[in-house]
C-alpha positions as CSV (number, residue, x, y, z in Angstrom):
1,X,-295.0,-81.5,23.9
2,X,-294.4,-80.5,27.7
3,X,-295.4,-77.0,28.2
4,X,-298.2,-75.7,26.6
5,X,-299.4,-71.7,26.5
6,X,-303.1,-71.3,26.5
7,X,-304.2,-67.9,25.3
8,X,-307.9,-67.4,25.1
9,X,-307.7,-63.6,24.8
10,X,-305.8,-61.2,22.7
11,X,-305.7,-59.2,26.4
12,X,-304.4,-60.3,29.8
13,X,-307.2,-60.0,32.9
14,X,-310.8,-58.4,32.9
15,X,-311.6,-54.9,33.1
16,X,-309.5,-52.3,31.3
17,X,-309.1,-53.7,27.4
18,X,-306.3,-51.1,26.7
19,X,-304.0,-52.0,30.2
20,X,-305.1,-55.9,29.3
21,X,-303.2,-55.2,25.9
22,X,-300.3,-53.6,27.1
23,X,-300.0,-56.7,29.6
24,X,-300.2,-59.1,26.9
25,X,-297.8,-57.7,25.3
26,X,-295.4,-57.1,28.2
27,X,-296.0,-60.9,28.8
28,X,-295.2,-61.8,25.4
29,X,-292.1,-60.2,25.1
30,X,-290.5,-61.9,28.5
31,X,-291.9,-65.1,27.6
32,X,-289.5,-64.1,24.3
33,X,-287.0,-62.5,26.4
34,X,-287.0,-65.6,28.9
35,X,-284.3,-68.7,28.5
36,X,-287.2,-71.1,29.5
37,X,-289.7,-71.1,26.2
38,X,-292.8,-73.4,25.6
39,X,-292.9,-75.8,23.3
40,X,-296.4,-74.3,22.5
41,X,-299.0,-71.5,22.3
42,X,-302.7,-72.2,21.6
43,X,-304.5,-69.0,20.5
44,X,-308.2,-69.4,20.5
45,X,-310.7,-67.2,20.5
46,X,-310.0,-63.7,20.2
47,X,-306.3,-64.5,20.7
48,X,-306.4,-65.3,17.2
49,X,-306.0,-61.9,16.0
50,X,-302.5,-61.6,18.3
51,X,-301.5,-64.0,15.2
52,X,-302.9,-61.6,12.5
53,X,-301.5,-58.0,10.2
54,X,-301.2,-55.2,12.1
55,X,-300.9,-57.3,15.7
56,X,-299.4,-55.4,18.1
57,X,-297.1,-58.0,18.9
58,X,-295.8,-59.6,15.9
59,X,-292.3,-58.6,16.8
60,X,-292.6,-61.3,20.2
61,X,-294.8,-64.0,17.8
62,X,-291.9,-64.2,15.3
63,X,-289.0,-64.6,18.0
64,X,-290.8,-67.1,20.0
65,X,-291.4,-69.3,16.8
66,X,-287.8,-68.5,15.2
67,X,-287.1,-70.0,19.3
68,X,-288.8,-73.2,18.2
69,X,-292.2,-72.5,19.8
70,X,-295.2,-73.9,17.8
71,X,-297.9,-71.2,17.1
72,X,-301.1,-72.8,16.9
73,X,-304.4,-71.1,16.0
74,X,-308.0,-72.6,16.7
75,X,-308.9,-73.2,13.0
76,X,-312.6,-72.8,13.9
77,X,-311.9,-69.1,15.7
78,X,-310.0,-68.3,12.7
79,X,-313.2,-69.2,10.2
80,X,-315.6,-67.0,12.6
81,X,-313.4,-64.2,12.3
82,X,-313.3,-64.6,9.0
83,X,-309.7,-63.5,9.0
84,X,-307.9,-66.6,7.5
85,X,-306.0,-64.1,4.7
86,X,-304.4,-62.0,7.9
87,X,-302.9,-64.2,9.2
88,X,-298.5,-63.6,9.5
89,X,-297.3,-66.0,11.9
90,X,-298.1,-69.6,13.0
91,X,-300.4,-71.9,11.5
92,X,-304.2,-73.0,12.2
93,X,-304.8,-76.5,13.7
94,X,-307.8,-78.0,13.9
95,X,-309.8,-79.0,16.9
96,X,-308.5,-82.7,17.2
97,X,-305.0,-81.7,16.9
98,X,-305.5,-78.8,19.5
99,X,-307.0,-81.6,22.1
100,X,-304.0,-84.1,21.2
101,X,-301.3,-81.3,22.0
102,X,-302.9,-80.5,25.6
103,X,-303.8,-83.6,26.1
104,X,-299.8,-84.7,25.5
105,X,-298.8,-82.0,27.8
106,X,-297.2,-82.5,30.5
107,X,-297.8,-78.6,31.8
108,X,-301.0,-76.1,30.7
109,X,-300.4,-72.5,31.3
110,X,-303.1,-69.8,31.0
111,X,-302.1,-66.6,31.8
């Protein structure tokens, strides 16, 4: 891996919650839009739910991994959400895994 996304967050900043999801959005969709993709986006935390039904963003998730990026979700977020049966696009990786992908980086972006 070489660039690595890390979203921690299913909103972008501190402070408003509804402008923070319309930003993550907006930066989802250039990131789609963009010729330059990751090779991967960790989700942990509330970011998870970015990956589940009714996300807001699906439409992005879906191009960027039909573009070849790997969608990893925090297997231990998903288990405290409790929302394992939601989920619609990428796949859960567990906490070793997550290290070793980061750790193989050569690039860690957080937005």
């Amino acid at each position: 891996m070489k660039t690595v996304i890390v979203l921690h967050s299913d909103i972008l900043g501190r402070g408003d919650d509804k402008l923070g999801a319309m930003m993550m959005g907006n930066f989802l969709r250039k990131l789609w839009a963009n010729s330059q993709k990751p090779d991967a986006i960790i989700f942990y935390n509330t970011a998870v739910r970015l990956l589940l039904q009714g996300s807001a963003v699906l439409d992005a998730l879906t191009g960027l991994a039909d573009s070849g990026v790997d969608l990893i979700a925090c297997s231990t977020c998903i288990n405290y959400f409790n929302v394992k049966a939601d989920l619609r696009i990428g796949r859960i990786g567990e906490m070793p895994e997550l290290v070793s992908v980061l750790m193989g980086s050569e690039k860690v972006i957080t937005p």
